[in-house]
C-alpha positions in Angstrom: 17.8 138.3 87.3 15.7 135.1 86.1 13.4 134.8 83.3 11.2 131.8 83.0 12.8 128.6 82.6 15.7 129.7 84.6 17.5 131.4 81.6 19.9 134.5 82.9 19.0 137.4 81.4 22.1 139.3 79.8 22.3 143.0 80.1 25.2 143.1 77.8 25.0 145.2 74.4 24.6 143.5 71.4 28.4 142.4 69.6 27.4 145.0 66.9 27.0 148.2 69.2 30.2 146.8 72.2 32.3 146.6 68.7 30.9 150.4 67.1 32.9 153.3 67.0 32.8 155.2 70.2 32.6 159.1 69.9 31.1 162.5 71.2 30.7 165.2 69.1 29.1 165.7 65.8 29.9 163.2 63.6 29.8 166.7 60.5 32.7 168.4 63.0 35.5 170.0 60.9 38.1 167.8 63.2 38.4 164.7 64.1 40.6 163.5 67.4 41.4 160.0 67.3 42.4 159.1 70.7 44.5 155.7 71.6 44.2 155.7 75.6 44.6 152.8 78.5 42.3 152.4 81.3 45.1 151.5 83.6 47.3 154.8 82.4 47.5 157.4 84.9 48.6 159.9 81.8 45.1 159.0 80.4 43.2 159.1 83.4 44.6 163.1 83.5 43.9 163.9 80.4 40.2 162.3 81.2 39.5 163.8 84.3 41.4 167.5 83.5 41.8 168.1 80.1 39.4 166.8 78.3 36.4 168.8 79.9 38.4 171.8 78.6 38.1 169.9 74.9 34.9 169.3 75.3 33.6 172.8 76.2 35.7 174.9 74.0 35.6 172.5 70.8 33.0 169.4 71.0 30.2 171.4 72.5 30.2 173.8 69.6 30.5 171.6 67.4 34.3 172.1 65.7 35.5 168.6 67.3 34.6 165.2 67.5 36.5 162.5 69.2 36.6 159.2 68.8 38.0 157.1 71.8 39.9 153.6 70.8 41.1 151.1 73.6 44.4 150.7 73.6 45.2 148.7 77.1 48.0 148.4 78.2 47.9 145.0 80.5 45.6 142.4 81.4 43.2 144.6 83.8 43.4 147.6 80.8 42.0 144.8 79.4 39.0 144.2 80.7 38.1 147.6 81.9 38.1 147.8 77.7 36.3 145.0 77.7 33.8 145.7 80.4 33.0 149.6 78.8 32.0 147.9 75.6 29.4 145.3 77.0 28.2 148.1 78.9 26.5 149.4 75.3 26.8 152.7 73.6 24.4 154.6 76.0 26.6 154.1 79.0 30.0 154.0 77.6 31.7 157.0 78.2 30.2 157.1 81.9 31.5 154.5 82.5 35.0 155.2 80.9 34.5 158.3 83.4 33.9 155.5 86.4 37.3 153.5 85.6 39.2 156.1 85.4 37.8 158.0 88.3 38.4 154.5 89.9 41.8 153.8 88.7 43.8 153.9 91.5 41.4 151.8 93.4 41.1 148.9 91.0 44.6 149.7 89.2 46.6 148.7 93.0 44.3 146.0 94.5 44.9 143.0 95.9 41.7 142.0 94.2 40.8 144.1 91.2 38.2 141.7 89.6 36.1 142.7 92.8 36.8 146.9 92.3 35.8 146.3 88.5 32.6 144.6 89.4 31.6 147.4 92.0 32.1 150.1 89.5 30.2 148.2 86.5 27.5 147.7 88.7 27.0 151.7 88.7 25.5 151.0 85.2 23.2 147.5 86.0 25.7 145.4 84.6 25.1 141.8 87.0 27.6 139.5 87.9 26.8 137.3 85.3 26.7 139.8 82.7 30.3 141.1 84.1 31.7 137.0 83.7 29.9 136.4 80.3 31.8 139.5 78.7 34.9 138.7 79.9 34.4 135.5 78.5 33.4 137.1 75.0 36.3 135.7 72.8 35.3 137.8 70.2 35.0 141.3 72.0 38.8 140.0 72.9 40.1 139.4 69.8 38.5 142.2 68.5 40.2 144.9 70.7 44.0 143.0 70.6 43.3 143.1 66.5 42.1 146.9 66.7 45.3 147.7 69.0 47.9 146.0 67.1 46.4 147.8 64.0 46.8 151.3 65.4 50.1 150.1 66.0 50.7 148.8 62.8 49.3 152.0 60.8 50.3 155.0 63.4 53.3 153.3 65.5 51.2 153.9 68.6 53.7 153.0 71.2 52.3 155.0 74.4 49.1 156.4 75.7 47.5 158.3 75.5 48.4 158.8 71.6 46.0 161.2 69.5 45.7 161.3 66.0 44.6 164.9 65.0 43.9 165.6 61.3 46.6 162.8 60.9 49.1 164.5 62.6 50.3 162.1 65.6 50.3 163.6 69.2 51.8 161.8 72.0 51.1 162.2 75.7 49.2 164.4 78.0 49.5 167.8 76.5 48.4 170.9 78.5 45.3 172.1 77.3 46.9 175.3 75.7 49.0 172.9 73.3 45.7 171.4 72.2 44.0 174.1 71.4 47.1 175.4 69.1 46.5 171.9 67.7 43.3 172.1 67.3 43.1 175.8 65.8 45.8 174.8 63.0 43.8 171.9 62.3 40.4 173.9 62.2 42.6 176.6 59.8 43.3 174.3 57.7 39.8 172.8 57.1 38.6 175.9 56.2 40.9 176.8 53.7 
């Protein structure tokens, strides 16, 4: 898309909201679930596609949970699917988490995944420009590497998915039912 003088217009989000905490949920829920998850991890992708819509109608619906998603990639095209999300802007973030991982075999085994990420982006009006120009973003880079090594740093994230639940650390895909007893203690607690 042109704009006078021949300038490119960029559909990208601002630095400030592709860098902002990414959640659903009330931000005044009881309990807070700090996941640590890869685009490119098939243990994620479940958890995204079958157990978190069990999460999210049971305990972020009703406003008990809130979670807050952190990238954590785990390889070059984990990357910049993390990368890609972000630009994408606040509004269309999680949808488009939804998309990659919906996606991830597709783009996870080609033999050419730049061109699978750039079809799926393109769900949310993100241009070909737009997808090159935040892939170059140095900062947005550095940003996530410094976020992930951090988690590492502070939780000894070593997989993904990892959660963080009340600060109690929870490793892997869990079946819902594990969650919920999770959960539960953690809402017991708050209340006493």
């Amino acid at each position: 898309m042109m704009i006078g003088g021949g300038a490119a217009f960029a559909a990208n989000a601002p630095m400030e909201d592709a860098l902002a905490e990414k959640s659903i949920g009330s931000p005044d829920a009881p309990v807070t679930i700090y996941e640590y998850a890869s685009l490119s991890c098939s243990h994620c992708m479940a958890f995204h596609l079958n157990t978190l819509p069990k999460i999210k109608k049971a305990y972020i619906d009703t406003g008990k949970v809130r979670l807050v998603y952190n990238d954590f990639p785990l390889g070059g095209l984990a990357t910049a699917a993390a990368m890609l999300a972000r630009c994408a802007g606040s509004k269309k973030y999680f949808g488009l988490i939804e998309l990659f991982f919906r996606g991830q075999k597709k783009w996870g085994r080609s033999d050419t995944p730049r061109d699978e990420l750039e079809k799926i982006v393109r769900f949310v009006g993100m241009t070909s420009d737009d997808f090159d120009a935040c892939l170059d973003n140095k900062q947005l880079l550095a940003t996530i590497e410094a976020r992930k090594a951090a988690a590492v740093k502070k939780y000894g994230i070593e997989s993904t998915p990892t959660f963080i639940i009340e600060g109690t650390k929870v490793p892997g895909n869990l079946p819902f039912e594990d969650f919920q007893d999770i959960i539960e203690k953690a809402l017991k607690k708050k209340k006493n």
